[in-house]
C-alpha positions in Angstrom: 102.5 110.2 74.1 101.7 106.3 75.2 104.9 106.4 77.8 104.9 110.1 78.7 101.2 110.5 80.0 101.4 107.1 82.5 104.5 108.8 84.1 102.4 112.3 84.4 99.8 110.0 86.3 102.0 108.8 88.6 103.8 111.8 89.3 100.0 113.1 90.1 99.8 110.5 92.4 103.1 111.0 93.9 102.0 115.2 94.3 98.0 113.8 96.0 100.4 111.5 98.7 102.6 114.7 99.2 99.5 117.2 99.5 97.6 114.3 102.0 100.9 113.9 104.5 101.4 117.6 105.0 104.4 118.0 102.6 103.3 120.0 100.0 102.4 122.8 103.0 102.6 126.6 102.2 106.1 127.8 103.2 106.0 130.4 106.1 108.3 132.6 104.8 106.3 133.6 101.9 104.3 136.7 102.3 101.5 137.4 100.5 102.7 141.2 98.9 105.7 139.9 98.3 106.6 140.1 94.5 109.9 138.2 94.9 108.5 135.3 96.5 107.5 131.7 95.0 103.7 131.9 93.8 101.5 128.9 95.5 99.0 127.4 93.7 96.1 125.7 96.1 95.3 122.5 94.4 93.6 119.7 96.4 93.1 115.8 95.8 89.6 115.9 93.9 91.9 118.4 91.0 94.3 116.4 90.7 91.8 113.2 90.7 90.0 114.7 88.2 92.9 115.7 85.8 94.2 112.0 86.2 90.8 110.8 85.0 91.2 113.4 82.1 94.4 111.7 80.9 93.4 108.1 81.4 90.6 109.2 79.1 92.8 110.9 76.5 94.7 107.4 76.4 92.1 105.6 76.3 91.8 105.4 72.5 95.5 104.6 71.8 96.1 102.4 74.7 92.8 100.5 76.4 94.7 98.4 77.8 96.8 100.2 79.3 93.9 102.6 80.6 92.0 100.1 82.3 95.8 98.8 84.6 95.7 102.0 85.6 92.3 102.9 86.7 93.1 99.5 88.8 
């Protein structure tokens, strides 16, 4: 759990810097009554701030340390 939630963090931090430079964009060929097509799910920065917060906080009793280098 101690080396699998830090990488989750980052990969959330990796998905806010995509969402913030245009990247993670809703593809144009995807129509909205179309069954076949990928499903988008809106998700802005303050969600995925606030389930990064969630998992420092779940880590926080096994690994303070660690917690507080990454809330820096």
């Amino acid at each position: 759990m101690k080396h699998t939630l830090p990488a989750l963090i980052f990969c959330l931090f990796k998905l806010s810097a995509q969402i913030e430079s245009g990247m993670g964009a809703a593809l144009p060929e995807a129509v909205e009554g179309d069954e076949d097509a990928p499903q988008l799910v809106k998700v802005d920065q303050m969600k995925i701030f606030k389930a990064v917060n969630e998992l420092i906080l779940a880590l926080q009793e096994q690994q303070p340390v660690l917690c507080m280098k990454l809330y820096l």
